[in-house]
Biopython code that builds the backbone (N, CA, C, O; Angstrom):
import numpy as np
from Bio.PDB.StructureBuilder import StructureBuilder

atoms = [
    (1, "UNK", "N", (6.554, 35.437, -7.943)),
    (1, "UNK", "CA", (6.145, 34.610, -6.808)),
    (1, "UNK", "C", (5.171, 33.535, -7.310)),
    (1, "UNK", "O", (4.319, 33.832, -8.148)),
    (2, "UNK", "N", (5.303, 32.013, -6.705)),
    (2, "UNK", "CA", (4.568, 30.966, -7.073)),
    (2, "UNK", "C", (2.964, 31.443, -6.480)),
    (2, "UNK", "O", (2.662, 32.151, -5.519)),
    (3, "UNK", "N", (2.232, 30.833, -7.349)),
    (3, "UNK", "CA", (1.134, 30.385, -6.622)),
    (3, "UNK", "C", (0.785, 29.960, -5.616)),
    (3, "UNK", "O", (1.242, 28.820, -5.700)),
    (4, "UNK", "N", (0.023, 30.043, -4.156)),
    (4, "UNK", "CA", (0.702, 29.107, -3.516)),
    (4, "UNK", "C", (-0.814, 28.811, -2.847)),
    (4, "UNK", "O", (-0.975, 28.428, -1.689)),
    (5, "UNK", "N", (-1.675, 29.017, -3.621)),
    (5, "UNK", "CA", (-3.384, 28.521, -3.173)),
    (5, "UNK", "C", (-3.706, 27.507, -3.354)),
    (5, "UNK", "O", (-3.407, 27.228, -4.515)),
    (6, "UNK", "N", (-4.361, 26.393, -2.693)),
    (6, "UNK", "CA", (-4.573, 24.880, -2.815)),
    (6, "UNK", "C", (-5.398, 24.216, -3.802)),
    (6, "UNK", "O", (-6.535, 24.432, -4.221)),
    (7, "UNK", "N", (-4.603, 23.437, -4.034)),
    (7, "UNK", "CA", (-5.286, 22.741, -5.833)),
    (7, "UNK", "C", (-6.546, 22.087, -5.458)),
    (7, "UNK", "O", (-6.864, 21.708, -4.331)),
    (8, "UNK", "N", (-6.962, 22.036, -6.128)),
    (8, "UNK", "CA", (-8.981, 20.973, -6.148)),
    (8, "UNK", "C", (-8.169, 19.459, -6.037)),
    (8, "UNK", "O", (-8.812, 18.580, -5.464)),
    (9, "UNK", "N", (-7.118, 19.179, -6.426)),
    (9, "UNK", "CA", (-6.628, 17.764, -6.567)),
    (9, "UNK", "C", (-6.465, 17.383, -5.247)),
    (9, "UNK", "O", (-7.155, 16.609, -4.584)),
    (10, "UNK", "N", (-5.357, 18.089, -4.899)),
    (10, "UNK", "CA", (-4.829, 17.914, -3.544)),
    (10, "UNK", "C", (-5.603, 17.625, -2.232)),
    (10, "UNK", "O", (-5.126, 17.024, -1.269)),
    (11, "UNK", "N", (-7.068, 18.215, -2.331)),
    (11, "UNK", "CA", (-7.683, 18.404, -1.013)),
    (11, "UNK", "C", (-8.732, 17.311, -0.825)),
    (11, "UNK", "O", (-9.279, 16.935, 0.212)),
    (12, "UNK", "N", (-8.969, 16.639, -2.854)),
    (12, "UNK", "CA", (-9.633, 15.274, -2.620)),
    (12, "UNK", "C", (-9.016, 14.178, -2.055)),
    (12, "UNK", "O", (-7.812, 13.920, -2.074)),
    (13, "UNK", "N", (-10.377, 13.224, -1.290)),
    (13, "UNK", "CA", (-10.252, 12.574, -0.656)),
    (13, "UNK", "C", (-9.440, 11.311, -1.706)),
    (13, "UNK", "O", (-9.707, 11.321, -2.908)),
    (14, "UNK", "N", (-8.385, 10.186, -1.104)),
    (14, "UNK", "CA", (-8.063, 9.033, -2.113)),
    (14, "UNK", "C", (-9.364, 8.480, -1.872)),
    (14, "UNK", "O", (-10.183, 9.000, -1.114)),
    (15, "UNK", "N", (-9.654, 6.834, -2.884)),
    (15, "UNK", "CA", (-10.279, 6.036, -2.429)),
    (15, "UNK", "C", (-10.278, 5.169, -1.461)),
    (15, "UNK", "O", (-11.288, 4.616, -1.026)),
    (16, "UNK", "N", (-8.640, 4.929, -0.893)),
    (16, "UNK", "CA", (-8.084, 4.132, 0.032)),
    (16, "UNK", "C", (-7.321, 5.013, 1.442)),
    (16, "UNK", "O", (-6.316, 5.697, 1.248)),
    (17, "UNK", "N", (-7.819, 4.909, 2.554)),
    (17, "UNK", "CA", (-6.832, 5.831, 3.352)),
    (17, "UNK", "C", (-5.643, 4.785, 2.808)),
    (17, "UNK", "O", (-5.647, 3.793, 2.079)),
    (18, "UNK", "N", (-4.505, 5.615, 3.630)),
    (18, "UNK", "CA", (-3.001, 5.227, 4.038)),
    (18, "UNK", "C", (-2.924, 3.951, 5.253)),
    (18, "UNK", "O", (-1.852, 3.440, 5.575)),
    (19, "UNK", "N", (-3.880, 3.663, 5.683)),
    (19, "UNK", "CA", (-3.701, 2.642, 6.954)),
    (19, "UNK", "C", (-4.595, 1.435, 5.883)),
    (19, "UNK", "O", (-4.538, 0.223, 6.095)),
    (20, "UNK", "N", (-5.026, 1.770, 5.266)),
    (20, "UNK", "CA", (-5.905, 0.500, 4.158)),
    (20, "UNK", "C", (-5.249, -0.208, 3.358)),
    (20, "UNK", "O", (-5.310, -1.437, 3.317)),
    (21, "UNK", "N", (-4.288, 0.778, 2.367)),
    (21, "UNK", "CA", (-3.104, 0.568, 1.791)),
    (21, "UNK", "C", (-1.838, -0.181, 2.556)),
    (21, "UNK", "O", (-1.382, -1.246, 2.140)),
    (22, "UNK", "N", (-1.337, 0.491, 3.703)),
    (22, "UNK", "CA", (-0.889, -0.807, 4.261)),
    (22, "UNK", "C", (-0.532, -1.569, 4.325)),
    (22, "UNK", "O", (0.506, -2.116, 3.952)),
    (23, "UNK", "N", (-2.070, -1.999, 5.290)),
    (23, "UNK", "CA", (-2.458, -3.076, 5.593)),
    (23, "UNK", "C", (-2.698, -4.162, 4.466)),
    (23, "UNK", "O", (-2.513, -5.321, 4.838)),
    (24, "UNK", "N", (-3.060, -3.984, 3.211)),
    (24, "UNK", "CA", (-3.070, -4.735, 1.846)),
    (24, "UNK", "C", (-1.730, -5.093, 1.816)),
    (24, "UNK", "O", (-1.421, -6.283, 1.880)),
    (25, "UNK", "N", (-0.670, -3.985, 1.703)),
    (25, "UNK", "CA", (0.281, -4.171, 1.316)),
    (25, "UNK", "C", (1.211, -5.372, 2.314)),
    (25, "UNK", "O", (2.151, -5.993, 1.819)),
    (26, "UNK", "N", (0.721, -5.584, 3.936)),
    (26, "UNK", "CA", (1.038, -6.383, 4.760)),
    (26, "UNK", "C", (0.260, -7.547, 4.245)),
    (26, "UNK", "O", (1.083, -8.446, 4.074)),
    (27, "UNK", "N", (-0.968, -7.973, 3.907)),
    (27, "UNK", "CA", (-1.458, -8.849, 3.751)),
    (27, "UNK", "C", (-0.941, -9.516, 2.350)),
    (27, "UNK", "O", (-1.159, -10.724, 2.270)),
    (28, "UNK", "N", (-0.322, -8.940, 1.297)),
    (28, "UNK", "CA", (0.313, -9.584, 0.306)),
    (28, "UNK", "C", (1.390, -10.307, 0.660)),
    (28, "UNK", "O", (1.688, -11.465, 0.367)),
    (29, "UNK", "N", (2.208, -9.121, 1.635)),
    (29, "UNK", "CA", (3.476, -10.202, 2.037)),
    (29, "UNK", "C", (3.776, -11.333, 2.891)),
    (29, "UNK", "O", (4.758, -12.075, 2.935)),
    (30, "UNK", "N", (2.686, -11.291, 3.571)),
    (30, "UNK", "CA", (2.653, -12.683, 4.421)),
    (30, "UNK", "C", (2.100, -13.392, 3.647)),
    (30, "UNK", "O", (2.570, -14.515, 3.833)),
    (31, "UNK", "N", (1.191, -13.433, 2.680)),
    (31, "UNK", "CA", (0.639, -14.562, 1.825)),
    (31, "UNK", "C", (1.918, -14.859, 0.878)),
    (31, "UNK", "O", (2.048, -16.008, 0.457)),
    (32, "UNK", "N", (2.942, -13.794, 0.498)),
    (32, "UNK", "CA", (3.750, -14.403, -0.396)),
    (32, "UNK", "C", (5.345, -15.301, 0.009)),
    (32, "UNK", "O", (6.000, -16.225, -0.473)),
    (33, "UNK", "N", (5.431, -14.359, 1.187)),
    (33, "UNK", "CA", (6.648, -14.953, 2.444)),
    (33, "UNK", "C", (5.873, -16.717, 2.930)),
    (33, "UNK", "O", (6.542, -17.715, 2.665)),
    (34, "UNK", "N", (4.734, -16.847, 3.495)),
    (34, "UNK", "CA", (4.054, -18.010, 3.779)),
    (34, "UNK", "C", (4.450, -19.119, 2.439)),
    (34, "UNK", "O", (4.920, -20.226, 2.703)),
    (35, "UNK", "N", (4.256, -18.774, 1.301)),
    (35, "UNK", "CA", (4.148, -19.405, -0.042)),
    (35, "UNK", "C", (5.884, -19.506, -0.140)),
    (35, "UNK", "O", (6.344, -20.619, -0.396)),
    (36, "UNK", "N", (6.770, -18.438, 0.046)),
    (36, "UNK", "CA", (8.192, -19.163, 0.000)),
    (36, "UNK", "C", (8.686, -20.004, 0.761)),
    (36, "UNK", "O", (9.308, -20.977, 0.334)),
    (37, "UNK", "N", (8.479, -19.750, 2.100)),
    (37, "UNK", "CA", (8.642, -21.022, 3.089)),
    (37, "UNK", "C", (7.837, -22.793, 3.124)),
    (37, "UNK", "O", (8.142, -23.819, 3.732)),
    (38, "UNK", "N", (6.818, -22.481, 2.235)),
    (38, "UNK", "CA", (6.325, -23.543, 2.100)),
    (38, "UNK", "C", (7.810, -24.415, 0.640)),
    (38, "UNK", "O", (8.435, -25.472, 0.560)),
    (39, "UNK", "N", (7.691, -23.115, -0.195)),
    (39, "UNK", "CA", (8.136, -23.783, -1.184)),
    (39, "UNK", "C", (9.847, -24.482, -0.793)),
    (39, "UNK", "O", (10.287, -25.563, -1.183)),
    (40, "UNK", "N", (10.518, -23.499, 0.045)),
    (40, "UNK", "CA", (11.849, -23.828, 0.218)),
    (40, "UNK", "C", (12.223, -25.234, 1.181)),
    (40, "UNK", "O", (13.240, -25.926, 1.145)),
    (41, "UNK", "N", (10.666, -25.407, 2.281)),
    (41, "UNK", "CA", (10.958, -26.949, 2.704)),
    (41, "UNK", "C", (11.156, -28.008, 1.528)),
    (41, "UNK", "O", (12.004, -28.884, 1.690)),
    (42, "UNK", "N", (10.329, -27.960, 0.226)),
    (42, "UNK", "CA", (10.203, -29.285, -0.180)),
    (42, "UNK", "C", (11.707, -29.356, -1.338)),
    (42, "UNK", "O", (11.824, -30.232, -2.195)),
    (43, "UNK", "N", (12.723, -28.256, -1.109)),
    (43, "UNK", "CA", (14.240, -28.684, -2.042)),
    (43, "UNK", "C", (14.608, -29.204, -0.274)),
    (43, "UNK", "O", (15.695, -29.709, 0.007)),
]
sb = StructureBuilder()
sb.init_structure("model")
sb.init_model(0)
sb.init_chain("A")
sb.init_seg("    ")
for serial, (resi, resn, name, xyz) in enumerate(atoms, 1):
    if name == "N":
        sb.init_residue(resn, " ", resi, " ")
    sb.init_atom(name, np.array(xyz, "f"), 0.0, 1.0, " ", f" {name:<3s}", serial, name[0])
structure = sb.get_structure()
């Protein structure tokens, strides 16, 4: 039978919640979607 008692890893906190991460990850893509639409008016 596995082990099945909770690791010291697992129960630490990240540095970033999941709603922080995200939200970064939303804020890259509108800065990079914004930057293609700029670029595709001037062909």
């Amino acid at each position: 039978m596995s082990d099945k008692s909770p690791r010291k890893n697992l129960s630490k906190k990240s540095e970033k919640s999941i709603k922080e991460k995200r939200a970064d990850k939303r804020a890259a893509a509108a800065e990079k979607s914004f930057g293609e639409k700029l670029a595709g008016k001037k062909r």
